[in-house]
KOLMI-801350 format. One record per residue (C-alpha): z negated, y negated, x negated; residue in three letters. Coordinates in steps of 0.001 Angstrom, whole numbers, plus 500000, padded with zeros to 6 digits. Layout:
<nodes>
ZYXAla ...
</nodes>
This chain:
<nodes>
500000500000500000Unk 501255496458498514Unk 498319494004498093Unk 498477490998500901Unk 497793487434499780Unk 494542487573501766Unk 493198491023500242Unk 494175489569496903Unk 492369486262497757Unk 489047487842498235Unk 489518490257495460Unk 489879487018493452Unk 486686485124494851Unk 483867488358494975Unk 485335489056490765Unk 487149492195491132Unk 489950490642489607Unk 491441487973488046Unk 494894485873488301Unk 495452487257484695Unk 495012490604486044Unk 497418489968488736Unk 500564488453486849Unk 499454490919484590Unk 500499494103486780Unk 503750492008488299Unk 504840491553484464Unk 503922495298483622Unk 506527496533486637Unk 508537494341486040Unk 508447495574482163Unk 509193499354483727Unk 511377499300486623Unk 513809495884486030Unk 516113497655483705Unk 517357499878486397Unk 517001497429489340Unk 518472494113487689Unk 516245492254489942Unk 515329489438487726Unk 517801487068485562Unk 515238485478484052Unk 511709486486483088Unk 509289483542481802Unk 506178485895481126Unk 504154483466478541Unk 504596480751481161Unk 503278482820483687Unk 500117484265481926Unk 499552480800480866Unk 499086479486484573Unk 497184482428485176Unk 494536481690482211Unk 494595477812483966Unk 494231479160487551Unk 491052481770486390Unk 489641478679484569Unk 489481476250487947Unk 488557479844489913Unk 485023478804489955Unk 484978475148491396Unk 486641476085494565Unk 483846477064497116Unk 484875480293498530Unk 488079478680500077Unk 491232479156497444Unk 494356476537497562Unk 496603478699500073Unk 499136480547497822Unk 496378480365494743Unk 497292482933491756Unk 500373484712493877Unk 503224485582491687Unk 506548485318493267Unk 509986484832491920Unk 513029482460493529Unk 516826483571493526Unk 518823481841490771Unk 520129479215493158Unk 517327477682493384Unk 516010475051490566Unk 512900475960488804Unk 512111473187485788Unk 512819474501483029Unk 513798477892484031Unk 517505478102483335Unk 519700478340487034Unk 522780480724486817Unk 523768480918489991Unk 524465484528488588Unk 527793482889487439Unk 529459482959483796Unk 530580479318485209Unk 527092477954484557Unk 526383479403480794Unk 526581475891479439Unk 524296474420482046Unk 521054473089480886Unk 517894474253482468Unk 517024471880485388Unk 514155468940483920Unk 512758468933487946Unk 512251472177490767Unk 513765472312494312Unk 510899470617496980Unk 510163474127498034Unk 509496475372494888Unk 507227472038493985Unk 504988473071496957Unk 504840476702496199Unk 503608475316492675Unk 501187473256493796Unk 499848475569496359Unk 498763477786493202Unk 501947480245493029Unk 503087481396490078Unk 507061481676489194Unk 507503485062487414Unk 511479484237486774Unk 514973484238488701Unk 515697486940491225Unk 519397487739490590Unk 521704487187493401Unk 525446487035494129Unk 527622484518492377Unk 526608480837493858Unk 525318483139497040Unk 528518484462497547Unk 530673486738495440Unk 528897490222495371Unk 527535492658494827Unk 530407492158492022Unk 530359493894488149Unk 531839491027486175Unk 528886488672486016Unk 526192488198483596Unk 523782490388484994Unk 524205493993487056Unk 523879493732490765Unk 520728494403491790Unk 519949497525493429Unk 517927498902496015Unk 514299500024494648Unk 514154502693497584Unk 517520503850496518Unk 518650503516493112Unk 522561502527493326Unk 522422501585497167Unk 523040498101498088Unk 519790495750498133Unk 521369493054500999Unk 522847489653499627Unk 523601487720498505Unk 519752487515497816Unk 519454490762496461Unk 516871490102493870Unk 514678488541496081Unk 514463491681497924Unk 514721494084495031Unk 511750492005493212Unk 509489492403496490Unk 510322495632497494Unk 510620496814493565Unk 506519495309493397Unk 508022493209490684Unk 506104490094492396Unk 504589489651495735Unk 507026487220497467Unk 510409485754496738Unk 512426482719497766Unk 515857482998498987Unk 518732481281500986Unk 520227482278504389Unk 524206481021504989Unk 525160484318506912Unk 522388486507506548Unk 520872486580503067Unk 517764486424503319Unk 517507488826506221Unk 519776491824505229Unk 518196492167501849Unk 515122492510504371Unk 516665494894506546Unk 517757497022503482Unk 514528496743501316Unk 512251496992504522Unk 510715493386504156Unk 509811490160506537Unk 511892487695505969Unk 512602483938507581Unk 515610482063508294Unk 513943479030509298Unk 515143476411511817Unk 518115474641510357Unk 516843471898508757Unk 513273472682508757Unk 512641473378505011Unk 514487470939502468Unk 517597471536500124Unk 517278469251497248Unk 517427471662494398Unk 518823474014496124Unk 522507474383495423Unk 525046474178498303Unk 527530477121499643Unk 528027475583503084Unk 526101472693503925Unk 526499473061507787Unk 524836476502507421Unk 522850476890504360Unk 519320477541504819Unk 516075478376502144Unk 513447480715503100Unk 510531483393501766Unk 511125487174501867Unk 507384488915501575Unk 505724492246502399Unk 504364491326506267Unk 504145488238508393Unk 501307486891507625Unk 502343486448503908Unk 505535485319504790Unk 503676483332507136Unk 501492481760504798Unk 504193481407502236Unk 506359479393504731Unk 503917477107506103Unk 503199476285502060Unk 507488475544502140Unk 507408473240504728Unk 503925471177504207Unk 503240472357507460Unk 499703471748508801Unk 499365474671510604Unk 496443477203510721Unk 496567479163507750Unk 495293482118509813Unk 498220484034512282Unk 496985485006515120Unk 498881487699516933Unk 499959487190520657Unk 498830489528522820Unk 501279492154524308Unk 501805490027527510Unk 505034488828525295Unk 508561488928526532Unk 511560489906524592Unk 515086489691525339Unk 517373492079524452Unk 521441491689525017Unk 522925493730527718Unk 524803496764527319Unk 528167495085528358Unk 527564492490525053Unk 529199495647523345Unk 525934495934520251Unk 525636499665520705Unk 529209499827519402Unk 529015497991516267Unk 525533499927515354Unk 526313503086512967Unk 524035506131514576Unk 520960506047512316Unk 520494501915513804Unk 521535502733516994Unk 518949504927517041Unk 515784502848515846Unk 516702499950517765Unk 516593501878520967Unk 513507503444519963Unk 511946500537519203Unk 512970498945522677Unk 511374501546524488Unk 508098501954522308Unk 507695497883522935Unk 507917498927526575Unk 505728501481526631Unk 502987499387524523Unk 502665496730527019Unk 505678494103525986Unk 507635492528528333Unk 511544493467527465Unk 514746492001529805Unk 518080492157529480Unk 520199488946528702Unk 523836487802528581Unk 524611486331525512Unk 527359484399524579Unk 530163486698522554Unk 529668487476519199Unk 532610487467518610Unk 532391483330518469Unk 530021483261516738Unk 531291484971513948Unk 534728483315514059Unk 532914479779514288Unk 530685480886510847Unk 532936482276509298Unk 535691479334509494Unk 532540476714508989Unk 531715478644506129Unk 535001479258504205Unk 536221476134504576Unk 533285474850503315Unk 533341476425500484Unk 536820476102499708Unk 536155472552499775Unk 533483472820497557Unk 534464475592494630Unk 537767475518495514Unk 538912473252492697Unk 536300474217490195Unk 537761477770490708Unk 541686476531489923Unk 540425474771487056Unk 538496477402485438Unk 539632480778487172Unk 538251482849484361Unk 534833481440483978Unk 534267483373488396Unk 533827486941489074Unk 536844488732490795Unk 535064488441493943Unk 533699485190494468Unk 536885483657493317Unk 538952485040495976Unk 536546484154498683Unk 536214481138497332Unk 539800480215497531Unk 540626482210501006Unk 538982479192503532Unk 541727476610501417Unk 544228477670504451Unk 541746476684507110Unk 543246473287508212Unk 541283470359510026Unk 541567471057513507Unk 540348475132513144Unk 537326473337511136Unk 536678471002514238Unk 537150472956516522Unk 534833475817514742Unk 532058472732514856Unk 532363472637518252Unk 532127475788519267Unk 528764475921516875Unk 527399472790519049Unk 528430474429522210Unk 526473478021521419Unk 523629476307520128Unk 523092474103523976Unk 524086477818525197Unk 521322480284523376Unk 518431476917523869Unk 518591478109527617Unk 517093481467526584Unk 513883480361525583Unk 512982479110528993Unk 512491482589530164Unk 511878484475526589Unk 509242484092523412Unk 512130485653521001Unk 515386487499521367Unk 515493490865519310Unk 518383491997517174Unk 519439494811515372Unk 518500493684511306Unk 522020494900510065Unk 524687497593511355Unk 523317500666509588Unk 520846501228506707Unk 522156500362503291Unk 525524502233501905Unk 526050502708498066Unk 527033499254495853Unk 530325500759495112Unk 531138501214498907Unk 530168497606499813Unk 533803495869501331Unk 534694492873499118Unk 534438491136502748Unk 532068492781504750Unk 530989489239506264Unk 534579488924507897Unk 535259492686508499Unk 533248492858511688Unk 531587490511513881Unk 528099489549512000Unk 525042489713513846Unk 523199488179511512Unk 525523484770511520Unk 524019483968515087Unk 521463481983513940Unk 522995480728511443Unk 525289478932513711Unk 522530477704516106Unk 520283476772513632Unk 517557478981515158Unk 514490480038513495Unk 514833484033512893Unk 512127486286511212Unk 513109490334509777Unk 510848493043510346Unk 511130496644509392Unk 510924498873512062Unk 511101502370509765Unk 513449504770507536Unk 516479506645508193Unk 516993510017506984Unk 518301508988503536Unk 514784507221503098Unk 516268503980503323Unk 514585501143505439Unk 516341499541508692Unk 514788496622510223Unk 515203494397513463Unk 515604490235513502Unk 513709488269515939Unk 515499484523516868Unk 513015481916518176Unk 513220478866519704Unk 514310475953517551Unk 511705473934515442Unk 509097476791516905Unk 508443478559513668Unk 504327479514514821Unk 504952480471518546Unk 507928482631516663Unk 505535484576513808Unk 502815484928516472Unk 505165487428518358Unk 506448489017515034Unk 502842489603514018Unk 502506491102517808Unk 505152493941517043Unk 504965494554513610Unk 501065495311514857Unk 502900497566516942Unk 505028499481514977Unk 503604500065511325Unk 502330503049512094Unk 505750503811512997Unk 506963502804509940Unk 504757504937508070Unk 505897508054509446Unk 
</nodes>
């Protein structure tokens, strides 16, 4: 069983351990097990320990009541600027680069809270060419599966939680990565509300979509570590709802059951009826089609970033891997009125999925299609291959938390995604904590 920041909070104030301790165990594994999972890009370990000494020192003045993420070692997708800590981007493009002299926001709060940056989770190339070969490091693979995909395009993040390489990792969300390396590496993960948590240092894929959020071991961490992210005010205790909750679930005729590969098909029905039969309120809804939502992300999105790397990738086309360069140069035939149009449609299904919430506390969705297949078999565009569930909320801007709901018979997790109203992060976590109360045991099996 993974240590929670609370259990590792009191451990820390009645002396059974010590923040040196701590990093000290993250930096061991990490020492054993990142050779073969390529989750990190970048280990600072002196920097680390160093903290940790500082933290242990100033243990003693606080009276029984520790800053809120006080000694927790985490690590943030190389993406994400860390001062000092060199930012690939997991791109040959960004060799040269200089390490960054200030952090992203989020990563300033996490700091100040009393986390501790282990390093740089690998990820996909600029958070969107992978799982690819041809870059720096290997893509990261799944700890419960060695060679299986991990989810991206933050795939460290979830291979450095799930691999115990740290307890919490933060990631970005454009079409689903930070929740399908949850899915895959049975985490909690949150897509916040669009907007919500801020950018700056964060770099850009698609501005109209791009979101930053933690990836952590249960909701309450992942609660605590988000309410750090967005200098929220909020309790620092989650209380659960009780089961008098109500949960949405698309109708039949929305068409999910035949986009969901057997083993998902499976737990998500099973985890419908188990909700039922433990007291939660579950309806049927009629969703918009998925279908536009995925057109409408995925036009937003290449275009986007067309517009973006687009040029960079003409002028160096060497310095890219295979994969990212191509999608990177596919959305330059997207012309101005599909873009507009695509916008529209996004403003439209946002008004649209708002009405849900009048008569729902969260709408449940399958976490991916299937549990995860072998790197080698991931399509080069699997985004654009089938409709996406997970690029729903990405095109409302709704807040949406992962939860793992167990394992399929090749031992590999498979998770569900709960959307929430917008700007309702708490009302949203309360009803994860709800069912992930009811279905560990589950999990366990």
């Amino acid at each position: 069983m993974k240590t929670s920041i609370a259990t590792m909070h009191k451990a820390l104030l009645d002396g059974t351990t010590t923040v040196v301790k701590v990093v000290s165990k993250y930096l061991d594994n990490i020492e054993k097990y990142n050779h073969k999972l390529s989750g990190y890009n970048y280990i600072d370990a002196e920097a680390a320990l160093n903290k940790a000494s500082m933290l242990d020192k100033q243990l003693p003045s606080f009276d029984g009541k520790l800053p809120p993420l006080f000694g927790i070692p985490y690590s943030v997708k190389d993406n994400i600027n860390v001062a000092g800590m060199p930012t690939s981007c997991s791109s040959h493009s960004m060799s040269e680069t200089e390490p960054p002299h200030k952090s992203a926001v989020v990563v300033n709060r996490m700091e100040n809270a009393g986390a501790i940056c282990l390093g740089k989770a690998n990820c996909h190339e600029f958070a969107f060419g992978g799982p690819s070969f041809d870059l720096p490091t290997a893509p990261a693979t799944n700890p419960w599966k060695e060679g299986y995909f991990p989810g991206g395009s933050s795939s460290g993040s979830g291979t450095t939680v799930a691999g115990d390489m740290c307890m919490a990792s933060l990631g970005t969300d454009t079409a689903g990565s930070i929740r399908s390396p949850s899915a895959y590496c049975g985490l909690v993960g949150l897509k916040p509300t669009y907007g919500n948590l801020p950018l700056s240092g964060v770099h850009p894929l698609s501005i109209s979509l791009d979101h930053v959020g933690p990836l952590a071991n249960s909701v309450d961490d992942c609660w605590r570590i988000y309410k750090v992210m967005s200098g929220s005010e909020a309790p620092e205790t989650l209380e659960a709802k009780n089961k008098a909750i109500t949960i949405g679930v698309p109708e039949p005729s929305w068409g999910i059951n035949s986009l969901l590969q057997p083993d998902m098909l499976h737990a998500y029905q099973q985890t419908i009826n188990s909700l039922k039969q433990d007291g939660v309120k579950v309806i049927p809804i009629r969703l918009p089609n998925l279908q536009e939502f995925h057109v409408a992300c995925a036009i937003i999105m290449m275009a986007e970033v067309a517009q973006l790397f687009g040029p960079l990738v003409r002028k160096n086309f060497n310095l890219y891997g295979e994969v990212f360069r191509n999608r990177a140069l596919v959305g330059e035939r997207i012309n101005a009125t599909a873009y507009i149009r695509a916008i529209q449609t996004k403003l439209h299904l946002q008004q649209e999925m708002d009405k849900f919430f009048n008569e729902v506390d969260a709408i449940m969705l399958p976490g991916a299609v299937s549990g995860a297949t072998a790197l080698t078999e991931v399509d080069k565009f699997y985004f654009l291959v089938s409709p996406n569930i997970n690029a729903i909320a990405n095109v409302t801007g709704q807040p949406v938390v992962s939860l793992p709901i167990g394992m399929n018979e090749k031992g590999l997790p498979l998770g569900i995604q709960l959307l929430g109203k917008r700007n309702h992060e708490q009302p949203l976590f309360s009803a994860a904590a709800t069912i992930e109360k009811l279905i560990t045991w589950r999990h366990h099996e």
